[in-house]
C-alpha positions in Angstrom: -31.9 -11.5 -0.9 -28.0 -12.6 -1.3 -27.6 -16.1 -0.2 -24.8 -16.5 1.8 -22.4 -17.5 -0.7 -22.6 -13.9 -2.5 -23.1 -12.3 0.5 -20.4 -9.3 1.3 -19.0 -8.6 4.7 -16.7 -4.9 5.5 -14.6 -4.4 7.9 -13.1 -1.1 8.9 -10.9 -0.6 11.2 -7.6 1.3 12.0 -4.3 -0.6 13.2 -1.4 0.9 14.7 2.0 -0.1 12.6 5.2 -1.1 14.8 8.1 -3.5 15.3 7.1 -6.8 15.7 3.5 -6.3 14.0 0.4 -4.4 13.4 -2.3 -3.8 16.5 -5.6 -3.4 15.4 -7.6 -0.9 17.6 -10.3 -2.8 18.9 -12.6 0.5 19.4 -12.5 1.4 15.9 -13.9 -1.9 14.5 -17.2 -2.3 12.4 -18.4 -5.2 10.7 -21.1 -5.1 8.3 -22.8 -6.1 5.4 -24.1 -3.0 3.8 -21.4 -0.8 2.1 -23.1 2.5 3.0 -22.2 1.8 6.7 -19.0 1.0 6.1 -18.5 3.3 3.7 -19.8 6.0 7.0 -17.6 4.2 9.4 -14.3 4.6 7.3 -15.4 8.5 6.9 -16.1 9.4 10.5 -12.5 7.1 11.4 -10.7 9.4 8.5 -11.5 12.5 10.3 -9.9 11.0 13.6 -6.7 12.5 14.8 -4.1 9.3 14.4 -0.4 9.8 13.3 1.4 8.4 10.3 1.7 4.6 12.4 -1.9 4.3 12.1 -3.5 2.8 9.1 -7.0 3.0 8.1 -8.6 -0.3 6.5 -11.5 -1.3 4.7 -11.7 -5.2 3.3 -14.3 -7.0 1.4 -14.6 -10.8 2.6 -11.2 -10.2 4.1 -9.4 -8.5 0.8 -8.4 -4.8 1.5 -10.4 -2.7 -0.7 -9.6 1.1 0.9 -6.5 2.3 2.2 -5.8 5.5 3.6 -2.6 6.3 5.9 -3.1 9.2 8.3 -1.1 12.2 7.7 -0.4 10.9 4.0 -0.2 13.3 1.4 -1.4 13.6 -1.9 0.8 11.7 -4.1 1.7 8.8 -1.4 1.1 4.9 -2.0 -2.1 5.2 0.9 -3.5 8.8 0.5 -7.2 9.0 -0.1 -9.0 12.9 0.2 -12.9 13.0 0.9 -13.5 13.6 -2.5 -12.2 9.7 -3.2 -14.9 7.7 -4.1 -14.1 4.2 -2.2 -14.6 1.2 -3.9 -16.9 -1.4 -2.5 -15.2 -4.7 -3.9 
């Protein structure tokens, strides 16, 4: 077992972008420590209908690991297709 030093924690969530700061939705928030549920939550949250103000996150022990702006197109800074394999650190 990890001790707690090692020990990983994801986040994925989506925020909404605007003047004045970032929202994050609190409905699409997980927190866990096994990749393979956060790795499910960011792939059920990518198939949601948000427009190009939402961003989709995944972090690591609060460092951004996974990226993906909706409605982003292949070649763009935060585009990710569901052949991407995420990283998990």
């Amino acid at each position: 077992m990890a001790s707690p030093d090692n020990l990983k924690t994801y986040r994925v969530y989506v925020i909404k972008q605007r003047r004045g700061g970032s929202e994050i939705l609190l409905d699409t928030r997980t927190n866990t420590t096994n990749f393979g549920i956060a790795k499910a939550a960011f792939w059920q949250l990518y198939n949601q209908n948000f427009d190009n103000k939402h961003l989709l996150l995944m972090t690591c022990n609060s460092k951004k690991i996974n990226v993906y702006r909706y409605q982003s197109k292949p070649g763009d800074d935060c585009y990710i297709n569901t052949d991407f394999e995420l990283h998990y650190e």
